[in-house]
C-alpha positions in Angstrom: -28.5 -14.5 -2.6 -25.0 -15.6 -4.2 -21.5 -13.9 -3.5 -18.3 -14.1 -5.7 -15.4 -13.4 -2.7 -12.2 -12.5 -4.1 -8.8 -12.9 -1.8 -6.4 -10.4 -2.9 -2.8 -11.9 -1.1 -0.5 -8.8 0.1 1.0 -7.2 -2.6 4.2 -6.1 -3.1 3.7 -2.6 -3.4 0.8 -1.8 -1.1 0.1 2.1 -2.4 0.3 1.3 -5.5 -2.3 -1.9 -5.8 -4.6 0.7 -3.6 -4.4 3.3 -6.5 -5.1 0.7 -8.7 -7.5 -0.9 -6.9 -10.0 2.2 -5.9 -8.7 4.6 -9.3 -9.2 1.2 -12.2 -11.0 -1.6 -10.5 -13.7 -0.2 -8.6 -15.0 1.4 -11.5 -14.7 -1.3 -13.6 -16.7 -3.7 -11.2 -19.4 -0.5 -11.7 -19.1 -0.5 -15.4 -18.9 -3.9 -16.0 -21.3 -5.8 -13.7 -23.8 -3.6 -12.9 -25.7 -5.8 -11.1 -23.2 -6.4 -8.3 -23.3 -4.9 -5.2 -19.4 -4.6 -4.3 -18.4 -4.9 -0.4 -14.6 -4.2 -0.2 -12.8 -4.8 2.6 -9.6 -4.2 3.6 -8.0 -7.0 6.0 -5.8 -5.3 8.9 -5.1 -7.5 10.9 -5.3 -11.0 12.3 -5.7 -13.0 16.2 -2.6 -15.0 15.2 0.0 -12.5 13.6 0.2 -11.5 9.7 -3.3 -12.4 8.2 -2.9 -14.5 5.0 -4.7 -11.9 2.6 -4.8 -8.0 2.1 -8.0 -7.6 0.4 -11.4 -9.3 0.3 -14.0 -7.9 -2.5 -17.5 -9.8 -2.4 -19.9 -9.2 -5.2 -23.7 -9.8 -4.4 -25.5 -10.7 -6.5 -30.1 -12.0 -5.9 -29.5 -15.1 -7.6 -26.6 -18.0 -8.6 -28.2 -17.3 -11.8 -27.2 -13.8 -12.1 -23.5 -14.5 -10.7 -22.7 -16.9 -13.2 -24.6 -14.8 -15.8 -22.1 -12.2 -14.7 -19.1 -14.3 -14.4 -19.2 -15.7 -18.3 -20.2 -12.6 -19.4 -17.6 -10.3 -21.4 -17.7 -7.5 -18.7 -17.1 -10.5 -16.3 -14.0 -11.7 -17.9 -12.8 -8.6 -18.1 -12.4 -7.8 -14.9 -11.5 -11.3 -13.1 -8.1 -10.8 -15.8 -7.6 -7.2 -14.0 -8.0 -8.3 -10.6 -5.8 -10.7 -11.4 -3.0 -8.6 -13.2 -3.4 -6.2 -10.1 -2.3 -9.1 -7.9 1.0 -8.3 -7.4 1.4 -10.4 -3.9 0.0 -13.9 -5.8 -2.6 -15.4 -7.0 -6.0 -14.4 -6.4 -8.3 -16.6 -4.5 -11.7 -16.7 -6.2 -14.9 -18.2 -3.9 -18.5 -18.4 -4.8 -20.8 -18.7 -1.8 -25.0 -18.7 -0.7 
């Protein structure tokens, strides 16, 4: 199995990256990589004070293969660029892991 984890820093307007978030980008992770399984998380706290990042999406995906099928694809493209126009707080933080 392979993961794309994606670090969403806290953005500056917290209700609206949630709208936009669950209302454009979930749905567009559905449409658009359909062989993802989306885990979303939402970070509330940390042992030591403020935690770093806000959100954390991982996509799973059965094979490396797959996930960077998926990345290069057009769908793929599409919505690192909206994740990262969401990402109002900084950048976002993109990880691939096994």
């Amino acid at each position: 199995m392979a993961k794309l984890i994606v670090l969403y820093p806290r953005p500056t307007d917290v209700d609206a990256f949630e709208k936009a978030y669950v209302e454009e980008h979930e749905p567009l992770v559905a449409e658009k990589l359909p062989t993802a399984r989306l885990v979303a998380t939402r970070i509330v706290g940390a042992p030591r004070g403020e935690p770093p990042f806000y959100r954390m999406a991982e996509l799973h995906f059965d094979s490396m293969e797959e996930l960077q099928r998926a990345a290069a694809s057009e769908g793929g493209i599409a919505t690192a660029r909206h994740a990262i126009k969401m990402s109002t707080g900084g950048p976002v933080v993109f990880m691939i892991g096994e």
